[in-house]
C-alpha positions as CSV (number, residue, x, y, z in Angstrom):
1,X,15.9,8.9,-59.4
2,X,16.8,12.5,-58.7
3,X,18.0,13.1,-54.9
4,X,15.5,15.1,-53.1
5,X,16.9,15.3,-49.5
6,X,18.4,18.9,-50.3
7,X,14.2,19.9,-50.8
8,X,13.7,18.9,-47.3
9,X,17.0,19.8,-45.2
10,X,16.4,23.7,-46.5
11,X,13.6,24.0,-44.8
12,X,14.3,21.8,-41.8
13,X,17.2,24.0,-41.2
14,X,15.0,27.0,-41.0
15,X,12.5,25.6,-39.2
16,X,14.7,23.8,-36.5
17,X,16.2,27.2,-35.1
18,X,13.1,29.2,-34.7
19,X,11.8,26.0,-33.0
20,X,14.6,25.6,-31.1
21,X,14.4,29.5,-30.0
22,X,10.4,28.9,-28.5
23,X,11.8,26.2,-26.5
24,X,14.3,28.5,-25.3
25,X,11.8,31.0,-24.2
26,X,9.6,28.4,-22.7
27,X,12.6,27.0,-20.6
28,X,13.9,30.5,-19.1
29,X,10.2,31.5,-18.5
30,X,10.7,28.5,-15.5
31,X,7.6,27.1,-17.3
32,X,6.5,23.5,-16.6
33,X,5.8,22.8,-19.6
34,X,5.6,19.5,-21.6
35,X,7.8,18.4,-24.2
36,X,5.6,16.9,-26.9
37,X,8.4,16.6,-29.7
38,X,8.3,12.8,-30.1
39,X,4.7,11.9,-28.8
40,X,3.0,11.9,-25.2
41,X,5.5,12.5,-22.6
42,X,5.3,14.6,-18.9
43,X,9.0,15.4,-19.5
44,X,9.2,19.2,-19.5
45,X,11.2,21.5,-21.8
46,X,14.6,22.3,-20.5
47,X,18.3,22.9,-22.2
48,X,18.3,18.9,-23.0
49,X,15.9,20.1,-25.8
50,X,18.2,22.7,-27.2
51,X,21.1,20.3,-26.8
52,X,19.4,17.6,-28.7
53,X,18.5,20.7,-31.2
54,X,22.1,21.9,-31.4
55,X,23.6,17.8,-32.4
56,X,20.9,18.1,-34.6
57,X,21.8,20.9,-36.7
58,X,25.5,19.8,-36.2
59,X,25.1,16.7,-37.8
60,X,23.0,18.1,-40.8
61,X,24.6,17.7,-43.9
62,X,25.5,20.9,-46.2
63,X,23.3,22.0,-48.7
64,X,24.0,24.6,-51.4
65,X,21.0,26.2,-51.5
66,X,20.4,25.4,-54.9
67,X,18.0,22.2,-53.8
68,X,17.1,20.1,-56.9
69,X,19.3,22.2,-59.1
């Protein structure tokens, strides 16, 4: 079976910054806004969500690129 995580963590690691650059916008606008990342919750957006972002990305694992190649 061929690995296919490098098809998905390309995208996700394109994805994940633009995302995590509308929450930024939402949380300096003083916004109350609420976080609907992982289901139904009041919580509203703040820098815990780009933390949580930033470990994210961190722990990522490298990719080449060159996904399924």
């Amino acid at each position: 079976m061929q690995d296919v995580a490098p098809v998905g963590s390309v995208p996700a690691g394109a994805v994940l910054p633009a995302f995590s650059a509308g929450i930024a916008r939402v949380a300096r606008s003083g916004a109350r806004t609420p976080c609907r990342c992982s289901g139904a919750t009041a919580t509203p957006v703040s820098g815990r969500h780009l933390i949580r972002n930033a470990g994210l990305l961190a722990g990522a694992p490298p990719t080449s690129g060159r996904a399924g190649l």
